[in-house]
NUVO-489725 format. One record per residue: z, x, y of N, C-alpha, C in turn; residue number from 1; residue in one letter. Coordinates in nm, 3 decimals, padded with zeros to 5 digits. Layout:
(site (Z, X, Y), (Z, X, Y), (Z, X, Y), NUM, 'A'),
...
This chain:
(site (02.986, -03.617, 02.454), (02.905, -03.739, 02.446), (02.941, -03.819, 02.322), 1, 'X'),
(site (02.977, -03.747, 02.206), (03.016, -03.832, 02.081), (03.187, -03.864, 02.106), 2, 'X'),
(site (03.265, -03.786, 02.142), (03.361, -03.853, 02.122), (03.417, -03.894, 02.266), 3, 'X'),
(site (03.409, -03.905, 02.367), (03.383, -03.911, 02.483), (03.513, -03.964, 02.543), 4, 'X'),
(site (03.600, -03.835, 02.542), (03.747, -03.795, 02.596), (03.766, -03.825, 02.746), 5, 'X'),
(site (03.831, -03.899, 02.774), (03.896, -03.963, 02.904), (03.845, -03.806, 03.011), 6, 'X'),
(site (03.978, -03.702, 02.932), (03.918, -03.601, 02.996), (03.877, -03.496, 02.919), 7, 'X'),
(site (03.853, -03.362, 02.965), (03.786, -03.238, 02.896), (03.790, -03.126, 02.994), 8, 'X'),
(site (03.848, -02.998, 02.913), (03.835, -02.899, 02.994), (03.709, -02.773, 02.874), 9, 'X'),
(site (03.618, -02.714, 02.977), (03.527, -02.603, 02.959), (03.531, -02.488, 02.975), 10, 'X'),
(site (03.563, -02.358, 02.880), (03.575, -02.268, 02.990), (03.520, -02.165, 02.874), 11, 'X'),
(site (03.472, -02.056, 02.952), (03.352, -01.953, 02.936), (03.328, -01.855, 03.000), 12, 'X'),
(site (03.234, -01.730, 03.007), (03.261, -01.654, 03.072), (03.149, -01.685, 03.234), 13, 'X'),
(site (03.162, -01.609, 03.288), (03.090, -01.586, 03.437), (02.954, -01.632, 03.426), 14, 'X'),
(site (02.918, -01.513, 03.349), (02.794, -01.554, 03.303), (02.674, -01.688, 03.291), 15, 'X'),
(site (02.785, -01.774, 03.229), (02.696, -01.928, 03.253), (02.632, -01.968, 03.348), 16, 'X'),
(site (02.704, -01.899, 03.493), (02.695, -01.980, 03.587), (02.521, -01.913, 03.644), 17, 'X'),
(site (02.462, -01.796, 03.586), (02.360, -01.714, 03.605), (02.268, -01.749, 03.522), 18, 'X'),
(site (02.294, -01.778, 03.361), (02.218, -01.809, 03.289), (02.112, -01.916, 03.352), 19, 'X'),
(site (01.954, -01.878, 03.302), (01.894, -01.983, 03.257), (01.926, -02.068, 03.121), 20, 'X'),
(site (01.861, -02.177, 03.144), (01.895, -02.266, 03.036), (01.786, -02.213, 02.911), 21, 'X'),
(site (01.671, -02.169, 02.972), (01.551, -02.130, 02.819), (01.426, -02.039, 02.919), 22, 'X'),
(site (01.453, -01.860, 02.872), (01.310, -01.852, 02.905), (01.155, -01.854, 02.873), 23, 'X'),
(site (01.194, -01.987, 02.729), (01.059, -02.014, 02.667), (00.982, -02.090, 02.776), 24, 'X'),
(site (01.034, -02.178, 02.903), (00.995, -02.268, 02.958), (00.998, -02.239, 03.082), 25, 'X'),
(site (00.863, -02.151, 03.164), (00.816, -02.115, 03.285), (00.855, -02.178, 03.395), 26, 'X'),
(site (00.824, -02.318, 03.352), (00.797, -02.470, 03.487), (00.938, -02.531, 03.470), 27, 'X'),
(site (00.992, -02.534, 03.373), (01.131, -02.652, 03.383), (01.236, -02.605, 03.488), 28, 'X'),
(site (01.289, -02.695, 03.480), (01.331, -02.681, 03.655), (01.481, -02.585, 03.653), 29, 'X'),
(site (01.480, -02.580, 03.481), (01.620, -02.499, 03.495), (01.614, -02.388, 03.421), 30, 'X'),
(site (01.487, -02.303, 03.418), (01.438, -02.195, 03.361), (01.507, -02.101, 03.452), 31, 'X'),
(site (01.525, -02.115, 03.578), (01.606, -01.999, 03.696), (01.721, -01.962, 03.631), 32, 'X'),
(site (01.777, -01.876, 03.744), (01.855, -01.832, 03.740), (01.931, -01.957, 03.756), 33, 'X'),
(site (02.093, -01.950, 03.664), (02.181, -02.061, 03.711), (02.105, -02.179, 03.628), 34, 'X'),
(site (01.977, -02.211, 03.571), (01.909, -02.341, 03.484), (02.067, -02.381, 03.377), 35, 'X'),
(site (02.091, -02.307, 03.336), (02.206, -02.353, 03.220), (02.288, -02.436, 03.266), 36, 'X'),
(site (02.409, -02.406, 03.398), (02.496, -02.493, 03.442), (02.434, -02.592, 03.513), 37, 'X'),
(site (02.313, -02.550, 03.607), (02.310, -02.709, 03.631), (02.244, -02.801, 03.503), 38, 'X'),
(site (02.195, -02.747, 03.400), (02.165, -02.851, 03.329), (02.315, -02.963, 03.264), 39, 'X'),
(site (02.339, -02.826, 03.238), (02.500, -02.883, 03.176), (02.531, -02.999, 03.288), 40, 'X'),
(site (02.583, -02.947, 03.463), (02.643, -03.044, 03.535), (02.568, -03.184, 03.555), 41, 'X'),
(site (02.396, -03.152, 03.524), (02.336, -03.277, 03.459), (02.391, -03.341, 03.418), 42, 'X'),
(site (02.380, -03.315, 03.225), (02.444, -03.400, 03.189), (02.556, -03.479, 03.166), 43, 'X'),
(site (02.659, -03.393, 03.280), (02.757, -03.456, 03.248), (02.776, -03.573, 03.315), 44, 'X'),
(site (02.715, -03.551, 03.414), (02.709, -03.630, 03.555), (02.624, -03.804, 03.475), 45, 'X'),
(site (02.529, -03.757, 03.356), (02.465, -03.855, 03.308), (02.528, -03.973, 03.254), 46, 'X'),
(site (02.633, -03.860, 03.144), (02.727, -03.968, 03.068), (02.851, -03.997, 03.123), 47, 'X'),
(site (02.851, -03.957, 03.241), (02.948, -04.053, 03.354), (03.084, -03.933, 03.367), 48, 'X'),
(site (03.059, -03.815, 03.403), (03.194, -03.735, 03.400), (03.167, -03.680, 03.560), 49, 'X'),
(site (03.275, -03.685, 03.593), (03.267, -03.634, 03.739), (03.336, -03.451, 03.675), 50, 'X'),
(site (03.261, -03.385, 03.732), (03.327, -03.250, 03.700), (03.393, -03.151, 03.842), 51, 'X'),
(site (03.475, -03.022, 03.797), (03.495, -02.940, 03.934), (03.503, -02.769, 03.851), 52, 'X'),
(site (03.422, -02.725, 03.900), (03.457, -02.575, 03.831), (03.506, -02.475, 03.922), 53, 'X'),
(site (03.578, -02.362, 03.866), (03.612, -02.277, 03.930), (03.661, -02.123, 03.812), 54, 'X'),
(site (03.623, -02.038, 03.945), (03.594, -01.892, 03.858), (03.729, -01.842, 03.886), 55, 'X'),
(site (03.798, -01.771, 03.778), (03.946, -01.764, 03.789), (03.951, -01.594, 03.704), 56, 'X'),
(site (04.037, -01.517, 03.762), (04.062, -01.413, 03.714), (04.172, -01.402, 03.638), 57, 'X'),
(site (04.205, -01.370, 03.582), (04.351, -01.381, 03.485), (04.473, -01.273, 03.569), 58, 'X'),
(site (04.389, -01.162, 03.645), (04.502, -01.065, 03.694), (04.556, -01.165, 03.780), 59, 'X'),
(site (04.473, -01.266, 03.874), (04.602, -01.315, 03.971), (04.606, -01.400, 03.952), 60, 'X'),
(site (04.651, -01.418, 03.799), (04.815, -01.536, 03.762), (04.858, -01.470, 03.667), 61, 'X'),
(site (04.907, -01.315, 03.722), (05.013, -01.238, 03.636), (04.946, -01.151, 03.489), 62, 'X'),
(site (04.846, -01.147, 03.423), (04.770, -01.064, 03.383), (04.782, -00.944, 03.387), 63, 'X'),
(site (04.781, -00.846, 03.304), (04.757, -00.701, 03.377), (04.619, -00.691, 03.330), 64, 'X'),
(site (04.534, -00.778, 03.372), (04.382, -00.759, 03.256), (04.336, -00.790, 03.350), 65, 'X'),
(site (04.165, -00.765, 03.407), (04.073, -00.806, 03.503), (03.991, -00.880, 03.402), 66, 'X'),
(site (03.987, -01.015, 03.374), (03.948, -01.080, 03.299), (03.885, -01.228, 03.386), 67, 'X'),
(site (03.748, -01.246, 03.409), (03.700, -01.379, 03.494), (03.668, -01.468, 03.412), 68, 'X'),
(site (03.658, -01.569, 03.384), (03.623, -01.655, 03.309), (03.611, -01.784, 03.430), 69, 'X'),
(site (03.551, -01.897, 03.366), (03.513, -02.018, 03.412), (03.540, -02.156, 03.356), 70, 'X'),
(site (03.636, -02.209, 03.437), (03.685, -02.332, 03.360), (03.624, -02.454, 03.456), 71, 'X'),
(site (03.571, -02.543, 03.369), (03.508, -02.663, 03.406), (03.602, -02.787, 03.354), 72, 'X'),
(site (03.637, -02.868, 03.470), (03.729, -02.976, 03.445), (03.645, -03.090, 03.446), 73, 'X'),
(site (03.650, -03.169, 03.359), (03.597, -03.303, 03.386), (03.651, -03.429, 03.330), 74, 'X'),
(site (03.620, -03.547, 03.386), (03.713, -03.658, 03.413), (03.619, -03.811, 03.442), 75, 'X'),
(site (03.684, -03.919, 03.370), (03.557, -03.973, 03.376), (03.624, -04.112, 03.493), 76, 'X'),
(site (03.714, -04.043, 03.589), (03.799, -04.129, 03.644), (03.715, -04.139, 03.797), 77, 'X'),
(site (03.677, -04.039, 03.803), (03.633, -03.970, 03.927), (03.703, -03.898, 04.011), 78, 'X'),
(site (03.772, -03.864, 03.979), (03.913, -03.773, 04.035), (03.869, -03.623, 04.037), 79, 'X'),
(site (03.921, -03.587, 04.164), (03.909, -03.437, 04.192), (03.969, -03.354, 04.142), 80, 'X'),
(site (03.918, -03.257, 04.045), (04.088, -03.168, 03.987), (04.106, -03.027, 04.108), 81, 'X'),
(site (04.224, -03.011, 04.050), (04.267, -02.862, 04.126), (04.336, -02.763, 04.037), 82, 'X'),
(site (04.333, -02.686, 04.148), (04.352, -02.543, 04.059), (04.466, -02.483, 04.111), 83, 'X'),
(site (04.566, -02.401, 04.016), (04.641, -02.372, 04.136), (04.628, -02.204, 04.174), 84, 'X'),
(site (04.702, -02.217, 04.303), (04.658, -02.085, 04.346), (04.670, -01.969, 04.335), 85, 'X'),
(site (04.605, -01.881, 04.325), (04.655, -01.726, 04.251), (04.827, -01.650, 04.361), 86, 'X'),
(site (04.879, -01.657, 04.234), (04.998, -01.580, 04.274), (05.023, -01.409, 04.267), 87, 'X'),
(site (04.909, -01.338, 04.228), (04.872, -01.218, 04.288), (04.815, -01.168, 04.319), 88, 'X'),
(site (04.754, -01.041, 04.398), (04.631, -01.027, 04.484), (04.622, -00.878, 04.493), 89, 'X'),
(site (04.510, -00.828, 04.515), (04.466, -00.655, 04.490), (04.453, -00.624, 04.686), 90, 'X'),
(site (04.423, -00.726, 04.716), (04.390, -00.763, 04.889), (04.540, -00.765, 04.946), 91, 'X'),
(site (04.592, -00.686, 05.034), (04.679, -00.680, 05.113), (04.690, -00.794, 05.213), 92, 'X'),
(site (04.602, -00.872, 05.235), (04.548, -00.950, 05.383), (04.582, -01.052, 05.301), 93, 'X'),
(site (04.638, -01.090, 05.185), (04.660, -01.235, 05.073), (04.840, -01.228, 05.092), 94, 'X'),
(site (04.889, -01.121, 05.082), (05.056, -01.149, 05.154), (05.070, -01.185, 05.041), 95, 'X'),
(site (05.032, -01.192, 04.884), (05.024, -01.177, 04.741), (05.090, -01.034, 04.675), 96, 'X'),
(site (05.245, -01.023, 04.545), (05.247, -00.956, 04.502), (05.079, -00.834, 04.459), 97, 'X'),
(site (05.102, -00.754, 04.450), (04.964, -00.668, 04.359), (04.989, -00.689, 04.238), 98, 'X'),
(site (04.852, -00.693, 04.209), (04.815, -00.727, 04.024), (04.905, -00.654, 03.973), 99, 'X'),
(site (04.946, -00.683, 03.835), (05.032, -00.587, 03.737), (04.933, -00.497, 03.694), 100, 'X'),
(site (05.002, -00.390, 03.645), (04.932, -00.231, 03.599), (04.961, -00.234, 03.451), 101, 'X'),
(site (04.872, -00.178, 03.378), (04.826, -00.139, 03.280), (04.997, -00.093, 03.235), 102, 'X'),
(site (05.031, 00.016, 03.307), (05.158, 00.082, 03.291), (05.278, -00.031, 03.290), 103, 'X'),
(site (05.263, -00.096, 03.354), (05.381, -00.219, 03.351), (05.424, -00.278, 03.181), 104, 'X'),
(site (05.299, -00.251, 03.114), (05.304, -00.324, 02.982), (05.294, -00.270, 02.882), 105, 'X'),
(site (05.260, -00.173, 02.914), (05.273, -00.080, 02.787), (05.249, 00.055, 02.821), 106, 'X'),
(site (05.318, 00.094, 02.907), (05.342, 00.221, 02.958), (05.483, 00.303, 02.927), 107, 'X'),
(site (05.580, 00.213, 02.907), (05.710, 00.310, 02.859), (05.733, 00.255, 02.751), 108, 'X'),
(site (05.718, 00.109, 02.741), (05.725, 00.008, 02.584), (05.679, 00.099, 02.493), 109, 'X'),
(site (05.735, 00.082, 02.364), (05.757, 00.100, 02.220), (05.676, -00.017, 02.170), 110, 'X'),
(site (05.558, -00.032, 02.124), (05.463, -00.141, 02.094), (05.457, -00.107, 01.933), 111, 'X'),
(site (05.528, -00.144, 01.837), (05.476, -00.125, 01.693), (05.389, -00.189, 01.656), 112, 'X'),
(site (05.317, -00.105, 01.553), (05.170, -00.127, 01.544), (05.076, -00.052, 01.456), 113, 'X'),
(site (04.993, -00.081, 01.391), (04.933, 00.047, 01.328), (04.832, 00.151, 01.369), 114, 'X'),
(site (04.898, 00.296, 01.424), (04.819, 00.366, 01.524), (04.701, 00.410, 01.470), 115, 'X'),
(site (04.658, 00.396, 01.338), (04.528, 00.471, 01.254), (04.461, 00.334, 01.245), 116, 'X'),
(site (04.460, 00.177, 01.336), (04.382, 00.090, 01.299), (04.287, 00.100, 01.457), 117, 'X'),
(site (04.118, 00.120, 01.394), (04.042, 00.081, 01.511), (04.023, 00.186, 01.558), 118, 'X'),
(site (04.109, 00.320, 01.539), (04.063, 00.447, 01.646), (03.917, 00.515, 01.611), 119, 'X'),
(site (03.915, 00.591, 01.716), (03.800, 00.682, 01.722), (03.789, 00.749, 01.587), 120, 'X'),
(site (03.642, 00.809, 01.594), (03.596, 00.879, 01.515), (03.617, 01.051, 01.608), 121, 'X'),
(site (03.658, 01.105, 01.481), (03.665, 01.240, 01.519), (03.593, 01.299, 01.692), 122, 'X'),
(site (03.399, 01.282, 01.624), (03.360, 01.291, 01.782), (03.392, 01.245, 01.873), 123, 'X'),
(site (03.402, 01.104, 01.854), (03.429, 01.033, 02.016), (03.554, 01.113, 02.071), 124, 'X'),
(site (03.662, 01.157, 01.984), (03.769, 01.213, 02.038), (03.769, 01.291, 02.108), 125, 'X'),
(site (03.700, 01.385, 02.047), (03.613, 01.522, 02.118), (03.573, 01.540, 02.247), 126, 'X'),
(site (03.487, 01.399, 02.290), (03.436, 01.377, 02.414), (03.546, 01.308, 02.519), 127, 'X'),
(site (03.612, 01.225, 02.440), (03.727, 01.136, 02.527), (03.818, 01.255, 02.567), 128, 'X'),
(site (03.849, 01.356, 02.515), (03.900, 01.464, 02.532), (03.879, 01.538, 02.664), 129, 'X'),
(site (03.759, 01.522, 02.689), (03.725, 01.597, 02.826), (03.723, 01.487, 02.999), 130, 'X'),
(site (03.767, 01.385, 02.922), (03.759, 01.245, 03.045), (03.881, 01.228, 03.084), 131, 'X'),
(site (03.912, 01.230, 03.235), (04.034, 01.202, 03.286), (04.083, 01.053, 03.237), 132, 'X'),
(site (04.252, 01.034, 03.247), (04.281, 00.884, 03.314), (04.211, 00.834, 03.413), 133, 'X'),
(site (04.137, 00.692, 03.398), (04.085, 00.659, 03.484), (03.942, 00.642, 03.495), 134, 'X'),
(site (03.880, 00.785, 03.419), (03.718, 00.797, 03.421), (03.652, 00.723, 03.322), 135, 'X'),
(site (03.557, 00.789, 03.305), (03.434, 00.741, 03.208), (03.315, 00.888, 03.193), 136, 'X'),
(site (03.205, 00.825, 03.150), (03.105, 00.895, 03.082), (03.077, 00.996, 03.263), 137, 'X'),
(site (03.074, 00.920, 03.343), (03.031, 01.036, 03.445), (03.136, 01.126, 03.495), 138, 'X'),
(site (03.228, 01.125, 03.437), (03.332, 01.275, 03.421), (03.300, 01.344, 03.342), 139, 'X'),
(site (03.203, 01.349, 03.283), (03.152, 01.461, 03.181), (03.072, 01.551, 03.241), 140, 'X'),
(site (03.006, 01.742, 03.172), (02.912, 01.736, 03.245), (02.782, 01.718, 03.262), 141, 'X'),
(site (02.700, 01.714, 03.284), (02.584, 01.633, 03.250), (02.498, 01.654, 03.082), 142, 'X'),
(site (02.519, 01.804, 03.096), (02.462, 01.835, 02.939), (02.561, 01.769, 02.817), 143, 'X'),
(site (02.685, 01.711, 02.878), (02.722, 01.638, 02.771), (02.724, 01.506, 02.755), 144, 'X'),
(site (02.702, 01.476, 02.856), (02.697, 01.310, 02.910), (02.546, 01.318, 02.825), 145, 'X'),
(site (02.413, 01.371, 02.796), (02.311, 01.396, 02.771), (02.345, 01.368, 02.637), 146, 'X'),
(site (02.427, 01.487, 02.559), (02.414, 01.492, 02.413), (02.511, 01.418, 02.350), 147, 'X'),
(site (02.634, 01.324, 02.426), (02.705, 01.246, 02.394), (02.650, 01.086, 02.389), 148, 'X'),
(site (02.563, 01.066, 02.428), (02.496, 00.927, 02.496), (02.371, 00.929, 02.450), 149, 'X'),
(site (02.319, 01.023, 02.431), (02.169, 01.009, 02.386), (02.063, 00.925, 02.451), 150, 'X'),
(site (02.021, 00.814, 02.396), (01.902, 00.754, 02.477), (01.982, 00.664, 02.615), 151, 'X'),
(site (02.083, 00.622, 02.563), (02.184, 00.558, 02.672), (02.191, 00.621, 02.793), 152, 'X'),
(site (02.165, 00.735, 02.822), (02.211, 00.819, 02.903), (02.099, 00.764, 02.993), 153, 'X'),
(site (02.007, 00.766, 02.937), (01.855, 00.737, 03.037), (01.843, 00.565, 03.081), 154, 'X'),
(site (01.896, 00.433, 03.044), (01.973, 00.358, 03.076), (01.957, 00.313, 03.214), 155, 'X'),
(site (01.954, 00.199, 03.277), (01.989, 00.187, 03.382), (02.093, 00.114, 03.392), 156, 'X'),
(site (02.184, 00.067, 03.520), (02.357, -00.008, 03.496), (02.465, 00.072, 03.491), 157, 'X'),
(site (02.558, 00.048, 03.533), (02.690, 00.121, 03.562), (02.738, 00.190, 03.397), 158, 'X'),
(site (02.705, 00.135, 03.313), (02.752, 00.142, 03.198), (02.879, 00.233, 03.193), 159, 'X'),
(site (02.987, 00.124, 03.268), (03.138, 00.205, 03.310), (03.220, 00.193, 03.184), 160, 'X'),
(site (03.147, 00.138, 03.072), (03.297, 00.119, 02.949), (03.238, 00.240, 02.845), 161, 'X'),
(site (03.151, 00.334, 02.899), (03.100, 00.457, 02.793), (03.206, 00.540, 02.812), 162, 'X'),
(site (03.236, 00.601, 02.700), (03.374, 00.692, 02.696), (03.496, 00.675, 02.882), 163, 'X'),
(site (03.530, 00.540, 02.829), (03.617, 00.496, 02.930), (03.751, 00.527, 02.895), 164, 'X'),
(site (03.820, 00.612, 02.950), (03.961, 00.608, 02.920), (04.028, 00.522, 03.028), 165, 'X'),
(site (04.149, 00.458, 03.009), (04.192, 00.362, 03.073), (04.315, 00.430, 03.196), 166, 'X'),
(site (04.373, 00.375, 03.263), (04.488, 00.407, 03.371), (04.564, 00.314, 03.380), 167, 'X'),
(site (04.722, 00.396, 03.368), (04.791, 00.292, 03.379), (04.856, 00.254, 03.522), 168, 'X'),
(site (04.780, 00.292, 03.615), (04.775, 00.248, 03.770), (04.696, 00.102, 03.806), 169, 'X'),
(site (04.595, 00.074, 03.693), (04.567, -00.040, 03.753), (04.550, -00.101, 03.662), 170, 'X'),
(site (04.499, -00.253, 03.651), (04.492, -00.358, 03.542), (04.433, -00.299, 03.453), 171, 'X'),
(site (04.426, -00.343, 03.327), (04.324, -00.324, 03.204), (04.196, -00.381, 03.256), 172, 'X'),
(site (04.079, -00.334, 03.247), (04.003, -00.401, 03.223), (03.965, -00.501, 03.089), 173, 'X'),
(site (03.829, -00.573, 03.116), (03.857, -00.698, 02.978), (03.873, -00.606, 02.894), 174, 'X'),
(site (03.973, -00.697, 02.763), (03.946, -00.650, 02.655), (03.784, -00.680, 02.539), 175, 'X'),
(site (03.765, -00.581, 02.539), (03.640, -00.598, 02.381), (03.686, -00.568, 02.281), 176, 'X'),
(site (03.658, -00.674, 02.197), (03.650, -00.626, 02.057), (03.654, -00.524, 01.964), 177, 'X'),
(site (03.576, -00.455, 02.044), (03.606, -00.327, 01.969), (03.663, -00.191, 02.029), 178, 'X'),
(site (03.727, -00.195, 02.048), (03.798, -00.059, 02.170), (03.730, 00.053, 02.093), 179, 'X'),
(site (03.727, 00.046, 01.985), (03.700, 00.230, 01.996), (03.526, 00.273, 01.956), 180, 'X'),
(site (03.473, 00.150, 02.051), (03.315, 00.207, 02.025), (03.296, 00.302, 02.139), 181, 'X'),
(site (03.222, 00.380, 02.175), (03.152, 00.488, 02.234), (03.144, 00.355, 02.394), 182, 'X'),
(site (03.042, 00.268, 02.368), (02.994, 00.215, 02.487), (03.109, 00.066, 02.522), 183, 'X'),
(site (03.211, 00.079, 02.486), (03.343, -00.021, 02.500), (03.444, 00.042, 02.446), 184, 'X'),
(site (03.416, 00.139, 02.519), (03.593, 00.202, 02.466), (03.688, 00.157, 02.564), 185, 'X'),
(site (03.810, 00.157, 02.471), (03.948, 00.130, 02.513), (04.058, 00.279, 02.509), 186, 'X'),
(site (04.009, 00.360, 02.553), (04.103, 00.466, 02.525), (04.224, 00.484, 02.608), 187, 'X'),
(site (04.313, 00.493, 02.518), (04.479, 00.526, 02.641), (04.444, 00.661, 02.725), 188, 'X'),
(site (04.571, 00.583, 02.804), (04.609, 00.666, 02.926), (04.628, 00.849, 02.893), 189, 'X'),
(site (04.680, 00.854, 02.833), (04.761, 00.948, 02.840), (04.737, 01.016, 02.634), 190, 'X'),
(site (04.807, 00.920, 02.543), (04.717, 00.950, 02.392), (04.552, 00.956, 02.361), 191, 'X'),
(site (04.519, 01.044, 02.324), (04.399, 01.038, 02.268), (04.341, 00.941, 02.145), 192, 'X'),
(site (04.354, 00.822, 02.180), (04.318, 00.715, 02.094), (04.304, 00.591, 02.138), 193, 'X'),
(site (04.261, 00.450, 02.078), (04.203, 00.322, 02.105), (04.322, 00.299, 02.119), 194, 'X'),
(site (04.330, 00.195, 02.205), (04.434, 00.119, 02.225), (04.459, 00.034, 02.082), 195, 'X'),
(site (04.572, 00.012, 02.060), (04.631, -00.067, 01.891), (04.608, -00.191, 01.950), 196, 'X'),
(site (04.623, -00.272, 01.839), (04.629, -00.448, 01.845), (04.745, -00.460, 01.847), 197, 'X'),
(site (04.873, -00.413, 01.840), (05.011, -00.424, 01.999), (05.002, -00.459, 02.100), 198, 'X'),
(site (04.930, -00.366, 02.154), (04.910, -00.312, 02.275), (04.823, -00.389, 02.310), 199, 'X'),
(site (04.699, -00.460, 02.261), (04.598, -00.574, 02.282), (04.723, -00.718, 02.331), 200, 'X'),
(site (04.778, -00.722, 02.226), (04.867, -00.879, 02.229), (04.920, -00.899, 02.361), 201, 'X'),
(site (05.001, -00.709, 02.384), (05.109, -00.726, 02.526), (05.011, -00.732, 02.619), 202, 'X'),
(site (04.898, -00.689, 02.642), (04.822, -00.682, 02.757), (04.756, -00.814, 02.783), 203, 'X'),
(site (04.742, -00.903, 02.708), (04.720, -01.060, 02.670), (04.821, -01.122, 02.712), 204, 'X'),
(site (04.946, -01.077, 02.699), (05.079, -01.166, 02.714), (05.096, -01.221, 02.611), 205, 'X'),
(site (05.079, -01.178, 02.525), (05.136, -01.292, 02.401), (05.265, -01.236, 02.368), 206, 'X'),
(site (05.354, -01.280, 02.336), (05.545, -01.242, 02.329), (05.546, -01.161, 02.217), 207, 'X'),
C-alpha cells in the first residue's frame, strides 16, 4: 500500500491459508478458519491488486525436500498469473519423473562441513540409536518412547519429527532449524548424527 509496486509476489507457509486473522474477535467475519487470507485478499482487492495464489511443493520442481509453501502473485494490471507445472511427481498416473531422494544428494557425495556443528546430545544418540532409517519415536518400545518423551508422549498429533531418523529412499522432509532437537530431528540415514549445514545447502540446492 505504501510503495505500491506495479507488481508483487507473497509467499509463506500453508498455514496462512487456515489461519484466522484474530482469536480476540468472536463476531468478525474473519475470526474462522482461513479469516487471515481472506482478509489479506481483501485488502488487496481494496487497493486495486488483482491477485492468484497457489500451493506449490518444492519436490515437484526438482527438490529432494517435501517443502509446501504458498506464493501469492499480484498485479495491478488485472492479469492472470500462472504457474508452471510440476515437472515431478510421487503419483505414477502424472507420467512425471519421481521426486529426487534424499540419497540422490547426499548419499555417496563427500559434503565438507563441520560434523561436531548442531549434533545431538549424547542421549538423544542413545535413543536415535535404537530407530530405524526411515522411523521415528514409534519405533521405540513403548517404555522408552515413555521415558524418552516424557509429557510429549501423552500429546495428541502425529508428532512424526520426534527422534526422526531420515531415508535416503525418499525426499527430505522440511528442513527445521534445528535438526538435532529431540522433537525436529534431522538424523542421517545411516551416521548417527544431525544432518551438517552441507548437507542442509545440497538438500536446498544451493551449488
Amino acid at each position: 500500500e505504501e510503495l505500491f509496486p506495479p507488481v508483487f509476489l507473497l509467499e509463506n507457509v500453508r498455514g496462512l491459508l487456515s489461519m484466522p486473522l484474530s482469536t480476540e474477535d468472536t463476531f468478525s467475519e474473519y475470526a474462522s478458519k482461513g479469516g487471515l487470507f481472506s482478509w489479506l485478499q481483501h485488502r488487496f482487492r481494496k487497493i486495486g491488486y488483482r491477485t492468484n495464489t497457489f500451493v506449490v511443493n518444492a519436490a515437484n520442481y526438482g527438490s529432494p525436500q517435501i517443502r509446501e509453501r504458498i506464493f501469492i502473485f499480484g498485479n495491478r494490471f488485472g492479469a492472470t498469473a500462472q504457474f508452471p507445472q510440476p515437472k515431478y511427481s510421487n503419483r505414477p498416473g502424472d507420467g512425471l519423473p519421481p521426486f529426487l531422494t534424499l540419497g540422490e544428494v547426499i548419499g555417496d557425495a563427500y559434503i565438507e562441513t563441520d560434523p561436531d556443528c548442531m549434533n545431538f546430545s549424547e542421549r538423544k544418540l542413545r535413543y536415535l540409536s535404537m530407530v530405524p532409517a526411515g522411523g521415528n519415536w514409534r519405533h521405540l518400545p513403548e517404555d522408552i518412547q515413555r521415558e524418552s518423551m516424557g509429557k510429549t508422549w501423552h500429546l495428541k498429533g502425529g508428532r512424526s519429527a520426534y527422534w526422526r531418523k531420515l531415508s535416503f529412499d525418499y525426499p527430505s522432509p522440511t528442513l527445521t532449524t534445528m535438526p538435532n532437537h529431540a522433537g525436529t530431528s534431522m538424523c542421517h540415514p545411516v551416521e548417527l548424527r544431525a544432518l551438517t549445514v552441507g548437507e542442509y545447502a545440497a538438500i536446498q540446492a544451493f551449488p
